[in-house]
PDBQT receptor file of N, H, CA, C and O in Angstrom, charges set to zero:
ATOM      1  N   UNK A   1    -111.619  21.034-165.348  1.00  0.00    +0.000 N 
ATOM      2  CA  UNK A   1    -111.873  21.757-166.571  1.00  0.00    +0.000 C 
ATOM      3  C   UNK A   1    -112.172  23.210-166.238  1.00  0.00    +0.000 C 
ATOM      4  O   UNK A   1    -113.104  23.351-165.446  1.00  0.00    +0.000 OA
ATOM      5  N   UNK A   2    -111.678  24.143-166.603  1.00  0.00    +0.000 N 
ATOM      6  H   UNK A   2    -110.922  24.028-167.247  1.00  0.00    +0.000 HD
ATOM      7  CA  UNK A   2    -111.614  25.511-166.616  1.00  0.00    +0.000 C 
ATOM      8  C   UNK A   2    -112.224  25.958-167.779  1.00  0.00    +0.000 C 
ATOM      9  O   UNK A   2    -111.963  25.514-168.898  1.00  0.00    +0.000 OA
ATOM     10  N   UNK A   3    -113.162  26.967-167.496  1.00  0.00    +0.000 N 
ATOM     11  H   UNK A   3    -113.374  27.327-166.588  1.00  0.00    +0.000 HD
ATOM     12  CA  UNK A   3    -114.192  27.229-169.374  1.00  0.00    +0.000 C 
ATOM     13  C   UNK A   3    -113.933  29.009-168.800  1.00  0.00    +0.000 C 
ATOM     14  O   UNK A   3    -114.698  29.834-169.300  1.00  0.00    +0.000 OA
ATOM     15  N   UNK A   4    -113.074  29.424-167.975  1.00  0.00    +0.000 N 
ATOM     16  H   UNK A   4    -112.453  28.753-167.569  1.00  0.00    +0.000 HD
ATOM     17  CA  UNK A   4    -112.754  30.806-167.430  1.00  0.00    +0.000 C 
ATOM     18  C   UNK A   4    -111.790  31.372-166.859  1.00  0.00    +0.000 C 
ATOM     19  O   UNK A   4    -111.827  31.256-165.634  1.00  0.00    +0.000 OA
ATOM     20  N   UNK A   5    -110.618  32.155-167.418  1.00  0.00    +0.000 N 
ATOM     21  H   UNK A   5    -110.588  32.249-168.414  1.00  0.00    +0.000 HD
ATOM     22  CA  UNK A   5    -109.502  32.736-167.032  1.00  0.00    +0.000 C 
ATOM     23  C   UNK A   5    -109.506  34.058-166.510  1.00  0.00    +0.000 C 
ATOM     24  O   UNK A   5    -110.436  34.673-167.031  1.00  0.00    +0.000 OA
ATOM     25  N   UNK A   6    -109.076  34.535-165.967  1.00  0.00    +0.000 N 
ATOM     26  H   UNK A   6    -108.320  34.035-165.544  1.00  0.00    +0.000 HD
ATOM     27  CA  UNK A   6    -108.722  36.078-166.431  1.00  0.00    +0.000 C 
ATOM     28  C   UNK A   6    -107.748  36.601-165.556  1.00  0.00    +0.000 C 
ATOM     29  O   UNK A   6    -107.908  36.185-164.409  1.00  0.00    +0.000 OA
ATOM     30  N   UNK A   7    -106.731  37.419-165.707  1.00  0.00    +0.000 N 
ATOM     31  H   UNK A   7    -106.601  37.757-166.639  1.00  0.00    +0.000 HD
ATOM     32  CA  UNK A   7    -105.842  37.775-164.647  1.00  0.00    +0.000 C 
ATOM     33  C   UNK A   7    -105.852  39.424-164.833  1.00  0.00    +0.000 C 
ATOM     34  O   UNK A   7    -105.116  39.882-165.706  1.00  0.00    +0.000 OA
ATOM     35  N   UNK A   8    -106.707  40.382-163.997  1.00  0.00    +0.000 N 
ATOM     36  H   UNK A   8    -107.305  40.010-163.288  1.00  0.00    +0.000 HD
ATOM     37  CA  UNK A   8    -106.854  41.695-163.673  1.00  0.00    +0.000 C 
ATOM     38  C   UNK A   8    -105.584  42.356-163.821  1.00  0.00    +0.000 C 
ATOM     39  O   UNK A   8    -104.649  41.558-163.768  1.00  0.00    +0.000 OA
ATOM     40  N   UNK A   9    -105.282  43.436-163.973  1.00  0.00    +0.000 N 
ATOM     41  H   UNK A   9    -106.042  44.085-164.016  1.00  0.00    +0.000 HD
ATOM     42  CA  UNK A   9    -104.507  44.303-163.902  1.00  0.00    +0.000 C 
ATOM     43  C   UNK A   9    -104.044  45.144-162.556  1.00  0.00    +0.000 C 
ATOM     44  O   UNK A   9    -102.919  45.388-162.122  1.00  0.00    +0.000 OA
ATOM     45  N   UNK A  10    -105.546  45.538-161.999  1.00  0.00    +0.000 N 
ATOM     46  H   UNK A  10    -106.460  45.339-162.352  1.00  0.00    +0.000 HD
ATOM     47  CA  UNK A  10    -105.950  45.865-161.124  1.00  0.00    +0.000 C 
ATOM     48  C   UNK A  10    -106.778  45.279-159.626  1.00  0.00    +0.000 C 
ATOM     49  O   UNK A  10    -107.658  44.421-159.689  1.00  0.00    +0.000 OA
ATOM     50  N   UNK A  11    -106.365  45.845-158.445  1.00  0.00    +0.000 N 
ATOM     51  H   UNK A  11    -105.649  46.542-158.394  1.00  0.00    +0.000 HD
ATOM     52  CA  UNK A  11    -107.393  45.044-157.534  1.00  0.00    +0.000 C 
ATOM     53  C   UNK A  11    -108.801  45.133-157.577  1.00  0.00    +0.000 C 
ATOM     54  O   UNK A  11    -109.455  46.053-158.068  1.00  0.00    +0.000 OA
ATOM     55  N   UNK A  12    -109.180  44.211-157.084  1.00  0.00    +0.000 N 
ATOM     56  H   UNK A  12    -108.648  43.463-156.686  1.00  0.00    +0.000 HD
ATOM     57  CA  UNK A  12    -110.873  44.152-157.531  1.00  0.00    +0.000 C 
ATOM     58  C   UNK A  12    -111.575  43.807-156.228  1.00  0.00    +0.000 C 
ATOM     59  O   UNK A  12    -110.915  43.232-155.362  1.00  0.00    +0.000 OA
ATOM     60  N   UNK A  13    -113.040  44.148-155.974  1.00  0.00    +0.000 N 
ATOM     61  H   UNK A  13    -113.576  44.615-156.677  1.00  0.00    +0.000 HD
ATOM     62  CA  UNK A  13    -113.522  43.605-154.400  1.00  0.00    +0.000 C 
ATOM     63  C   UNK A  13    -114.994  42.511-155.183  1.00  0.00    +0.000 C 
ATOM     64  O   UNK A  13    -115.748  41.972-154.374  1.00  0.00    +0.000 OA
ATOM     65  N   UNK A  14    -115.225  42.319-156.537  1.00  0.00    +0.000 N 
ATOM     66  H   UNK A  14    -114.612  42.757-157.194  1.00  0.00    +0.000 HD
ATOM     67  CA  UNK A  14    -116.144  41.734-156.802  1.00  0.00    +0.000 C 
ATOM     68  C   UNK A  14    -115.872  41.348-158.043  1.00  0.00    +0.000 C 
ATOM     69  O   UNK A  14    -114.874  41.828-158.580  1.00  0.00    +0.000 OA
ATOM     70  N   UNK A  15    -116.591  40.525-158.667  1.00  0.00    +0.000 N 
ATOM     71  H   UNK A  15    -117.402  40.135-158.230  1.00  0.00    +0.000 HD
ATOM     72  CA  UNK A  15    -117.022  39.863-159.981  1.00  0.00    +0.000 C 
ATOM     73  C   UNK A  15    -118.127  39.074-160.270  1.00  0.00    +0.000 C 
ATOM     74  O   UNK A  15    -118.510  38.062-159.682  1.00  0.00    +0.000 OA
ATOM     75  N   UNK A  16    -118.694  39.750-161.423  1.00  0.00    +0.000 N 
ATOM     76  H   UNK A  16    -118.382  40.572-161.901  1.00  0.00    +0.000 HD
ATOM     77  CA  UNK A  16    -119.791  38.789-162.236  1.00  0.00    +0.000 C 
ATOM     78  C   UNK A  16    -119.373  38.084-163.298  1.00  0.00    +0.000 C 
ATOM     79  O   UNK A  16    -118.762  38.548-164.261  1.00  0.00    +0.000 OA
ATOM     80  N   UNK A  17    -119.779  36.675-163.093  1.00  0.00    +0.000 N 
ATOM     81  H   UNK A  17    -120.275  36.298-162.311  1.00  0.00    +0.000 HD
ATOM     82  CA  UNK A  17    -119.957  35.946-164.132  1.00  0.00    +0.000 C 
ATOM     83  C   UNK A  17    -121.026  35.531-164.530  1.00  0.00    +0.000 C 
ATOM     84  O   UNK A  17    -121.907  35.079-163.798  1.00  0.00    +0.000 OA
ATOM     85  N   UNK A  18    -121.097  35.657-166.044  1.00  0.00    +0.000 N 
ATOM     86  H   UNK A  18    -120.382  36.023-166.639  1.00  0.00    +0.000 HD
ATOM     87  CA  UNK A  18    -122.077  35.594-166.859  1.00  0.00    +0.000 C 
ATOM     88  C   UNK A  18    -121.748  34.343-168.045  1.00  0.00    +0.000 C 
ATOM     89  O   UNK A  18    -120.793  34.664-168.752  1.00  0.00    +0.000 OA
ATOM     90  N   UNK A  19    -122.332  33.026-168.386  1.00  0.00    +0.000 N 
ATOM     91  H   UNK A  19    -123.108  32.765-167.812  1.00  0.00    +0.000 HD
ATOM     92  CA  UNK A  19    -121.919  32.477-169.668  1.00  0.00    +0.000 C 
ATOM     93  C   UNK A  19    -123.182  31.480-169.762  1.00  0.00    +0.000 C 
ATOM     94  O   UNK A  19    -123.392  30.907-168.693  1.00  0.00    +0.000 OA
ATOM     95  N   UNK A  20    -123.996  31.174-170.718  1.00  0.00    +0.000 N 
ATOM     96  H   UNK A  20    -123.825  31.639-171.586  1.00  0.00    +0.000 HD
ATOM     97  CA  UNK A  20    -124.306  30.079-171.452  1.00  0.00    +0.000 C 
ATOM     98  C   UNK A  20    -123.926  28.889-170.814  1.00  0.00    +0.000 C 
ATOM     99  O   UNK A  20    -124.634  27.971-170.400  1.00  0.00    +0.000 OA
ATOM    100  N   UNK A  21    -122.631  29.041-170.791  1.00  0.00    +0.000 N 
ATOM    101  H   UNK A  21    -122.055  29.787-171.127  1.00  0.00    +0.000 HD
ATOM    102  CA  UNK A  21    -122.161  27.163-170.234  1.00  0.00    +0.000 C 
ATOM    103  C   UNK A  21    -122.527  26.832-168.707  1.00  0.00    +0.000 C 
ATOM    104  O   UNK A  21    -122.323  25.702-168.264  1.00  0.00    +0.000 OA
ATOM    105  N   UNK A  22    -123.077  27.859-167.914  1.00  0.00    +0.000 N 
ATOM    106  H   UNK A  22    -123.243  28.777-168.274  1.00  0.00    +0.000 HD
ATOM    107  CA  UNK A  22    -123.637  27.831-166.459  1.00  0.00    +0.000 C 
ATOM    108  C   UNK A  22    -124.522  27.139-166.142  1.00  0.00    +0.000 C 
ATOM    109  O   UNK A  22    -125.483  27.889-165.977  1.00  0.00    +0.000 OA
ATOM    110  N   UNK A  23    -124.857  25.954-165.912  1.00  0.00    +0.000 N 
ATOM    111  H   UNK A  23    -124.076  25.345-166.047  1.00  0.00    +0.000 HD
ATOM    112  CA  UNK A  23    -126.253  24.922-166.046  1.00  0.00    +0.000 C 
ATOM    113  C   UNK A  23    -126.241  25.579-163.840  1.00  0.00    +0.000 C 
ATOM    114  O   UNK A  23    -125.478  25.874-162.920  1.00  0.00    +0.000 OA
ATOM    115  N   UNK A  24    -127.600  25.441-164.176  1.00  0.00    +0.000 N 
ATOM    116  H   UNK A  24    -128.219  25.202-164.924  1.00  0.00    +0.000 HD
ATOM    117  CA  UNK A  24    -128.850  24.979-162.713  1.00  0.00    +0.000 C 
ATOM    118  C   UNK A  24    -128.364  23.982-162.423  1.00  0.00    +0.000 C 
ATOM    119  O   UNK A  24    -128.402  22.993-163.155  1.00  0.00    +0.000 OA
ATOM    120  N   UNK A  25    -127.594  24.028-160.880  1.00  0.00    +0.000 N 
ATOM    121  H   UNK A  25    -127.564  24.831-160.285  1.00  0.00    +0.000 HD
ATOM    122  CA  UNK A  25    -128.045  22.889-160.027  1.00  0.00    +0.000 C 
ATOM    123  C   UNK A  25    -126.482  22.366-160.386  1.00  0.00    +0.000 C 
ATOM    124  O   UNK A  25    -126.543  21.147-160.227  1.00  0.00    +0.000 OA
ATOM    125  N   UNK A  26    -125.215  22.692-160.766  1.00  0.00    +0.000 N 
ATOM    126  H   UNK A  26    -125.165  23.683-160.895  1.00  0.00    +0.000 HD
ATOM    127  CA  UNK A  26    -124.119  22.357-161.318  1.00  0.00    +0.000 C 
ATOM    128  C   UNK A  26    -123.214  22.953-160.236  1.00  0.00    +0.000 C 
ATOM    129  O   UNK A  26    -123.785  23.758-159.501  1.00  0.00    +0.000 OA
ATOM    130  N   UNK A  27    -121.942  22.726-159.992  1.00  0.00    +0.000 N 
ATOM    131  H   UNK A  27    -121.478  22.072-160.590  1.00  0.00    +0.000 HD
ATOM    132  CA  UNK A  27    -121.275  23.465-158.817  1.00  0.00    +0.000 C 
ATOM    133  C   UNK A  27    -120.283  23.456-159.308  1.00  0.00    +0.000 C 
ATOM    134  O   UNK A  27    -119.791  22.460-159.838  1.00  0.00    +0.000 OA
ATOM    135  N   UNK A  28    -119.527  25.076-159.210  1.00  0.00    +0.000 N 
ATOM    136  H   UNK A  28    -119.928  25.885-158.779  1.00  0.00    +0.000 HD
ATOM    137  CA  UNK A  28    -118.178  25.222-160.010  1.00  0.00    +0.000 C 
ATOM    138  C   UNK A  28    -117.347  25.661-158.371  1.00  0.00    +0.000 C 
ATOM    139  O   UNK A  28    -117.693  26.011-157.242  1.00  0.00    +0.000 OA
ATOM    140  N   UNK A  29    -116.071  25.370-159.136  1.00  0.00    +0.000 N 
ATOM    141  H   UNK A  29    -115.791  25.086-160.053  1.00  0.00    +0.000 HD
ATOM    142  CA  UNK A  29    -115.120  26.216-158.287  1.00  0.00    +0.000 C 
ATOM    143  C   UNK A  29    -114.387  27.338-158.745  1.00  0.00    +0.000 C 
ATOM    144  O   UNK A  29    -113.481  27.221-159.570  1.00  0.00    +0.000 OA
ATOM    145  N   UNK A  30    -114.716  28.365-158.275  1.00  0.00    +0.000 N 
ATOM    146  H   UNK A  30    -115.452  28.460-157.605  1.00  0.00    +0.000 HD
ATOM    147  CA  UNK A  30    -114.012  30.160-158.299  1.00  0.00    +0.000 C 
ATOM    148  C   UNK A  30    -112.773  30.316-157.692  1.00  0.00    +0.000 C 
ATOM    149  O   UNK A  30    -112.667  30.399-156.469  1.00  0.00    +0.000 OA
ATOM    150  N   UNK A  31    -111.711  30.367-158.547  1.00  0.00    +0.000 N 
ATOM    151  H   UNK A  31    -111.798  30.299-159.541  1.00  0.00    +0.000 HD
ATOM    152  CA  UNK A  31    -110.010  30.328-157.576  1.00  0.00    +0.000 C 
ATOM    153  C   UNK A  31    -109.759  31.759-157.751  1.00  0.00    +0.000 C 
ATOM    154  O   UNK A  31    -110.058  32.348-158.789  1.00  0.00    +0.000 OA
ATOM    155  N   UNK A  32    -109.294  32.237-156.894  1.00  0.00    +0.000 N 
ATOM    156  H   UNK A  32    -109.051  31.759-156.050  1.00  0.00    +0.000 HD
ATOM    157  CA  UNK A  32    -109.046  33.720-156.965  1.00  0.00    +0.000 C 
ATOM    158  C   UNK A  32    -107.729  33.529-156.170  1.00  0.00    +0.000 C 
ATOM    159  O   UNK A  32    -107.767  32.951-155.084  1.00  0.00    +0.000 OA
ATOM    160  N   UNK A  33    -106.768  33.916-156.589  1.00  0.00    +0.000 N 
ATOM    161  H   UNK A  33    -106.736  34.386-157.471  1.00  0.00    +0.000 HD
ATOM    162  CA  UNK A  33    -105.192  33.796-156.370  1.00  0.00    +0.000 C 
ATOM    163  C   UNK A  33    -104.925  32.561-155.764  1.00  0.00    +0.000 C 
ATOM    164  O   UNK A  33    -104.542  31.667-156.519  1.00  0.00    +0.000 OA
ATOM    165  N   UNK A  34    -105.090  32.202-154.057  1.00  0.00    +0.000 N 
ATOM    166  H   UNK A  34    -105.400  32.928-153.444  1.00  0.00    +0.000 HD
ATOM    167  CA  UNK A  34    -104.926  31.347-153.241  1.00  0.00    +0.000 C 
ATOM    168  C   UNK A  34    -105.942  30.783-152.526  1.00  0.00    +0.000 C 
ATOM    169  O   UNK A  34    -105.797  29.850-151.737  1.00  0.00    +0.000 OA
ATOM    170  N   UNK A  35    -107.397  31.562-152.895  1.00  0.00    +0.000 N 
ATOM    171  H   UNK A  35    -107.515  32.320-153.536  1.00  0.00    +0.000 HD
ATOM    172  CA  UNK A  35    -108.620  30.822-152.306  1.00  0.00    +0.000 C 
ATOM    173  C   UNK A  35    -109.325  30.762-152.875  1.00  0.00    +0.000 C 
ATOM    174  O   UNK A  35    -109.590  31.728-153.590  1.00  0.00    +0.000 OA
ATOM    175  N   UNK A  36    -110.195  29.423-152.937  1.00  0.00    +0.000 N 
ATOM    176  H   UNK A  36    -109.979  28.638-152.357  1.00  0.00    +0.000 HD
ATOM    177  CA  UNK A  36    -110.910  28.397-153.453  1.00  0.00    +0.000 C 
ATOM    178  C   UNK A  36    -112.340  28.837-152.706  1.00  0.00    +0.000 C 
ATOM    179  O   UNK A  36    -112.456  29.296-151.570  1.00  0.00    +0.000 OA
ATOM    180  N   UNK A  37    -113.443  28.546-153.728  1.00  0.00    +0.000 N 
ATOM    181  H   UNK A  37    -113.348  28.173-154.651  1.00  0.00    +0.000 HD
ATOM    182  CA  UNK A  37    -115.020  28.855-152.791  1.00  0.00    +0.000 C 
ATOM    183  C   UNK A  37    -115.649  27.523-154.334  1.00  0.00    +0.000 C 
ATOM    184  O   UNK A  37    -115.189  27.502-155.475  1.00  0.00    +0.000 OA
ATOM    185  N   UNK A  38    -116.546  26.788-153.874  1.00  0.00    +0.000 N 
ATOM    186  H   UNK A  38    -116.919  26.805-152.946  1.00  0.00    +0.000 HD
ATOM    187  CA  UNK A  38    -117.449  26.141-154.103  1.00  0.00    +0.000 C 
ATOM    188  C   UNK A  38    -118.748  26.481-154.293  1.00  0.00    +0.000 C 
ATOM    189  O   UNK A  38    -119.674  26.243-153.518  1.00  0.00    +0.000 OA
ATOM    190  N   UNK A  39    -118.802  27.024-155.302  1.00  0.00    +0.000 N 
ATOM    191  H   UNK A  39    -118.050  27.217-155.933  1.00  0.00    +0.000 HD
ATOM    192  CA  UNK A  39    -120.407  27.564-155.812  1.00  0.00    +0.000 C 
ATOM    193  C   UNK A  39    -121.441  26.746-156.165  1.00  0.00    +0.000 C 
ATOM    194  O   UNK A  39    -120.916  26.122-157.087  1.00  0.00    +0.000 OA
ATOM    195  N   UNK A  40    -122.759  26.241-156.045  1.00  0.00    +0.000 N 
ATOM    196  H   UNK A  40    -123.186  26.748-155.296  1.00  0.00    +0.000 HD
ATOM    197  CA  UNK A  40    -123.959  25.660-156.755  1.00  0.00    +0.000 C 
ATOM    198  C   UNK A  40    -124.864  27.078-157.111  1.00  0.00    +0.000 C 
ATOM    199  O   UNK A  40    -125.240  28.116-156.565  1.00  0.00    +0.000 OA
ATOM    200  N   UNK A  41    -124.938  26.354-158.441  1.00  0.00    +0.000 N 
ATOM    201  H   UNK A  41    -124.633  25.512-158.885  1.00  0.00    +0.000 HD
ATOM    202  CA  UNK A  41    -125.757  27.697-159.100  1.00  0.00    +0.000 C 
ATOM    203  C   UNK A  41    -127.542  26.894-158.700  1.00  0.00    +0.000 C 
ATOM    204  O   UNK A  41    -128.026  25.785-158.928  1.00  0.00    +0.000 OA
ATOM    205  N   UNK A  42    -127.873  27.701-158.264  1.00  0.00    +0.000 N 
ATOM    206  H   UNK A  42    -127.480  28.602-158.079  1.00  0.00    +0.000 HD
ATOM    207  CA  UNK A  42    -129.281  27.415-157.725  1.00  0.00    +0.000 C 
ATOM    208  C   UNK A  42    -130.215  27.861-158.491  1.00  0.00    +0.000 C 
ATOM    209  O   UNK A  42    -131.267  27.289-158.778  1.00  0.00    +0.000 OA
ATOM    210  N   UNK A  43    -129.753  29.152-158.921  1.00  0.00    +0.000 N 
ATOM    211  H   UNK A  43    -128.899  29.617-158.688  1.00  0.00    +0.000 HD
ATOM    212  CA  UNK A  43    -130.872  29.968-159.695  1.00  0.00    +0.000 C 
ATOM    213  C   UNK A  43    -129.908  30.965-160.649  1.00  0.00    +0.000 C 
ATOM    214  O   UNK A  43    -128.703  31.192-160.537  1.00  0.00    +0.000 OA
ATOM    215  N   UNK A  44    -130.901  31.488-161.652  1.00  0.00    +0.000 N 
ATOM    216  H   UNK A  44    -131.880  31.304-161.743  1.00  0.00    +0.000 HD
ATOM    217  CA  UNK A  44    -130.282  32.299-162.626  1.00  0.00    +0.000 C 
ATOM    218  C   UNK A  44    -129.407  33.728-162.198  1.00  0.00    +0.000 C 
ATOM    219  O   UNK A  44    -128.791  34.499-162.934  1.00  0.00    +0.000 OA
ATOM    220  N   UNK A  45    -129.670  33.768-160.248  1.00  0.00    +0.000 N 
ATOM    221  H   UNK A  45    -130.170  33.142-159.650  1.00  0.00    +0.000 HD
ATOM    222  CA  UNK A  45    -128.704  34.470-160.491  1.00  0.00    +0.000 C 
ATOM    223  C   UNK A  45    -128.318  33.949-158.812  1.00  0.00    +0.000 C 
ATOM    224  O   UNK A  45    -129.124  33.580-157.958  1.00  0.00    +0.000 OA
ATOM    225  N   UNK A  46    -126.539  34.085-158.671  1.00  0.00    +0.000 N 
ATOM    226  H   UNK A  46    -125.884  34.385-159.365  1.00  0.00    +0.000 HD
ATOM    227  CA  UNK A  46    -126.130  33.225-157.696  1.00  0.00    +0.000 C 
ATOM    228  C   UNK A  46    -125.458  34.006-157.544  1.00  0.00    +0.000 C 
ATOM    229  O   UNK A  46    -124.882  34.506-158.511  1.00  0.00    +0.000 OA
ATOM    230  N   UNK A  47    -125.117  34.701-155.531  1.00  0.00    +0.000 N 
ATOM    231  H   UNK A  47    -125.584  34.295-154.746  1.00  0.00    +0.000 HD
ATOM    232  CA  UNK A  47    -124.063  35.279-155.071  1.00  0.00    +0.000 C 
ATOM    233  C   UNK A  47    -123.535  34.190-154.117  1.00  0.00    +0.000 C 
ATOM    234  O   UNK A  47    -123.848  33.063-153.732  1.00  0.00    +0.000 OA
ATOM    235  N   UNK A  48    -122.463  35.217-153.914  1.00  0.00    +0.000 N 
ATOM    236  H   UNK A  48    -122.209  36.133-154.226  1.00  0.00    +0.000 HD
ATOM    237  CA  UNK A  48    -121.534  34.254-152.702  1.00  0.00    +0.000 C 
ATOM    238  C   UNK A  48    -120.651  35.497-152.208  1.00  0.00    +0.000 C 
ATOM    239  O   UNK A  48    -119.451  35.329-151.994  1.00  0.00    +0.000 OA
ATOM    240  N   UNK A  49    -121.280  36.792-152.023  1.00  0.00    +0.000 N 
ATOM    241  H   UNK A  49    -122.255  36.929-152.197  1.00  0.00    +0.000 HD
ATOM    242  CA  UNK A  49    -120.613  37.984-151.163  1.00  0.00    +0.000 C 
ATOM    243  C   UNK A  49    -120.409  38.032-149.884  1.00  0.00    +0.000 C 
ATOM    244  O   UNK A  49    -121.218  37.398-149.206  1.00  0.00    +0.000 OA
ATOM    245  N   UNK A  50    -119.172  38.856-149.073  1.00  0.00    +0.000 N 
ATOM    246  H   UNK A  50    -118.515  39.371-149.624  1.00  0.00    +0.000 HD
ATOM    247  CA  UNK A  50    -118.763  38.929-147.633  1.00  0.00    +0.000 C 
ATOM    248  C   UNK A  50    -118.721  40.547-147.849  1.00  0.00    +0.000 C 
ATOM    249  O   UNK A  50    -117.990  41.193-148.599  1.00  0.00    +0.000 OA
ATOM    250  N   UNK A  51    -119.656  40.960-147.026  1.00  0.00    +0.000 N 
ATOM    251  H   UNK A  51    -120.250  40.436-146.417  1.00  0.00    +0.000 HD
ATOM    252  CA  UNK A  51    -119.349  42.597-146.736  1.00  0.00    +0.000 C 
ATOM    253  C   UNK A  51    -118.448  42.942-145.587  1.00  0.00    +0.000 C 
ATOM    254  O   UNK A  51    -118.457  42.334-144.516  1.00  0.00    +0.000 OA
ATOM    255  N   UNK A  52    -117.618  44.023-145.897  1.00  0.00    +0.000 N 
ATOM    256  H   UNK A  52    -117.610  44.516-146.766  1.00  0.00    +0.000 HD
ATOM    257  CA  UNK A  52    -116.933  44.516-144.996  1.00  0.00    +0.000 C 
ATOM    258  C   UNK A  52    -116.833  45.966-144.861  1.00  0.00    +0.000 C 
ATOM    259  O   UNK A  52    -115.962  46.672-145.370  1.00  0.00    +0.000 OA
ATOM    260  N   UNK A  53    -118.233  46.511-143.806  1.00  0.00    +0.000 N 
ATOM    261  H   UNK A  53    -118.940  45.938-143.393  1.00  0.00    +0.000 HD
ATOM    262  CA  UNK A  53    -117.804  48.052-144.140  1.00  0.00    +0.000 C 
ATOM    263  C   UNK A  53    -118.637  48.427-145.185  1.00  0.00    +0.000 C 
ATOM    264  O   UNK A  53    -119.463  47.664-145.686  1.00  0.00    +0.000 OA
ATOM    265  N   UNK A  54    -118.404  49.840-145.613  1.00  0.00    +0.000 N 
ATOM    266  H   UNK A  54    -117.733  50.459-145.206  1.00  0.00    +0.000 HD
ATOM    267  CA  UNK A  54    -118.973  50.411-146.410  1.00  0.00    +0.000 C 
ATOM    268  C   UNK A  54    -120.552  50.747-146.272  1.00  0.00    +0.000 C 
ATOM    269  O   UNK A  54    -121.159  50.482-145.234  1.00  0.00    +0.000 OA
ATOM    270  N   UNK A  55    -121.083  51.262-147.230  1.00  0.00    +0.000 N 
ATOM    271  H   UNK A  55    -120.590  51.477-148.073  1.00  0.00    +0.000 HD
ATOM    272  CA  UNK A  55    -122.703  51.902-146.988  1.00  0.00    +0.000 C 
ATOM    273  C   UNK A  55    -123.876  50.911-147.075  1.00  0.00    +0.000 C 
ATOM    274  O   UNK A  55    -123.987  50.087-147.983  1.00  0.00    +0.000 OA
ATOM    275  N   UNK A  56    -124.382  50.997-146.481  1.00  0.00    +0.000 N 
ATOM    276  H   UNK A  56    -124.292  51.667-145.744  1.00  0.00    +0.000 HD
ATOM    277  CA  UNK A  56    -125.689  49.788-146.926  1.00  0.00    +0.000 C 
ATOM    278  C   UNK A  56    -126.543  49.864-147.974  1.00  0.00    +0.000 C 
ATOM    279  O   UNK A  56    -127.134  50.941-147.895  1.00  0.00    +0.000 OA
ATOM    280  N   UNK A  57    -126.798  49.413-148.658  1.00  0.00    +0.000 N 
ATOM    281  H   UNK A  57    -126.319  48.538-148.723  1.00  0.00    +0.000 HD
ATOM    282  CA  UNK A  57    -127.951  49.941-149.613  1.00  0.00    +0.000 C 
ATOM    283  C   UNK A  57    -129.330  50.241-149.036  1.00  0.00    +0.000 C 
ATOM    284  O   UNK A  57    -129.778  49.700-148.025  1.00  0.00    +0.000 OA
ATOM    285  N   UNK A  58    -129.897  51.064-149.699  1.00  0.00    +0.000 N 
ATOM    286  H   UNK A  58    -129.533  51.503-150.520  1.00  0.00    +0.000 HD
ATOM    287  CA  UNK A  58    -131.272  51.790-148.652  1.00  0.00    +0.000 C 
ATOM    288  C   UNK A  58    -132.630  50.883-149.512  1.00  0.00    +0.000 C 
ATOM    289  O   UNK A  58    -132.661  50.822-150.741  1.00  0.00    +0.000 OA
ATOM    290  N   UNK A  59    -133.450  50.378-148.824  1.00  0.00    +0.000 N 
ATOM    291  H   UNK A  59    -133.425  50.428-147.825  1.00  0.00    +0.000 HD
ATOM    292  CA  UNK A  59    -134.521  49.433-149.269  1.00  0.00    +0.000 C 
ATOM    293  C   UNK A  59    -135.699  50.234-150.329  1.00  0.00    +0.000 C 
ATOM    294  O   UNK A  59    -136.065  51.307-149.847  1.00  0.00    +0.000 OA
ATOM    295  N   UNK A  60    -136.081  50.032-151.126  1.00  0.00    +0.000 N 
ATOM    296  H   UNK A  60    -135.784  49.161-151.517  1.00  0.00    +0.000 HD
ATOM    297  CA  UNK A  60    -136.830  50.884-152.112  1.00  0.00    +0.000 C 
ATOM    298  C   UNK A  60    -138.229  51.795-150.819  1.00  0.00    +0.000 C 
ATOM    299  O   UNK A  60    -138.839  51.499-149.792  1.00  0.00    +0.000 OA
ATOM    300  N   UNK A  61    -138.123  52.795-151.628  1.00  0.00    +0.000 N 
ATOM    301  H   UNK A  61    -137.627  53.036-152.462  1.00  0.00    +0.000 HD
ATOM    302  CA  UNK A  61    -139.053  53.707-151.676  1.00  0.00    +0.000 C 
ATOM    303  C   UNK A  61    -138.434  54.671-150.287  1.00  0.00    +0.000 C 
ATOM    304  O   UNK A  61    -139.197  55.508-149.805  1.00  0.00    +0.000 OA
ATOM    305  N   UNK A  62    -136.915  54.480-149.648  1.00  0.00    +0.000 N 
ATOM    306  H   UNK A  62    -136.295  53.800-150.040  1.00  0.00    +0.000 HD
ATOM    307  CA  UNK A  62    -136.383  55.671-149.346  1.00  0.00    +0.000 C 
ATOM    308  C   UNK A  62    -135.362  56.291-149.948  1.00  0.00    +0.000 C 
ATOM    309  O   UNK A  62    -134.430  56.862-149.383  1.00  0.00    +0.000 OA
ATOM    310  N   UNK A  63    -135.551  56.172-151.158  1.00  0.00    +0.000 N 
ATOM    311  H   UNK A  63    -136.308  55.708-151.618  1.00  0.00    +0.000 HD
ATOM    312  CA  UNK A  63    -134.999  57.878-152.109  1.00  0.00    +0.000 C 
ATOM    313  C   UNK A  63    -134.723  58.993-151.129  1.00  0.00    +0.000 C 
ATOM    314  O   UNK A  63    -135.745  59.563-150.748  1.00  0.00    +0.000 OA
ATOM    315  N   UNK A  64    -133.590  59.439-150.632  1.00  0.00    +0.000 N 
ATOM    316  H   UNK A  64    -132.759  58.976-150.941  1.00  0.00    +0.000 HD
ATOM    317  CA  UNK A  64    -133.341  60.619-150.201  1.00  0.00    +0.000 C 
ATOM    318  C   UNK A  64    -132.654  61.475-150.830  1.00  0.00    +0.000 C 
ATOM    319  O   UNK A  64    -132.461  62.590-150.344  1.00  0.00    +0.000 OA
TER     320      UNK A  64
């Protein structure tokens, strides 16, 4: 059962999903063209990111 489509226009390096129908403790699968990832939503808010590169984020209270 699929309750989420969408086909971009553009390339993308991330996405949030957000819906009501997201229960705690439930495990969906995220297909993104040809690969498959297995999510359990644990908590109200759930990643599943791979960094590659780019800037780190700086830990609060060094504002430069």
């Amino acid at each position: 059962m699929s309750f989420f489509s969408f086909t971009p226009e553009k390339k993308y390096s991330s996405i949030v999903i957000s819906s009501p129908k997201l229960q705690t403790g439930s495990t969906y699968t995220l297909t993104a063209g040809s690969e498959q990832a297995e999510l359990t939503l644990e908590s109200i808010v759930t990643s599943n990111a791979v960094r590659e590169g780019g800037r780190g984020s700086m830990p609060p209270g060094n504002n430069r």
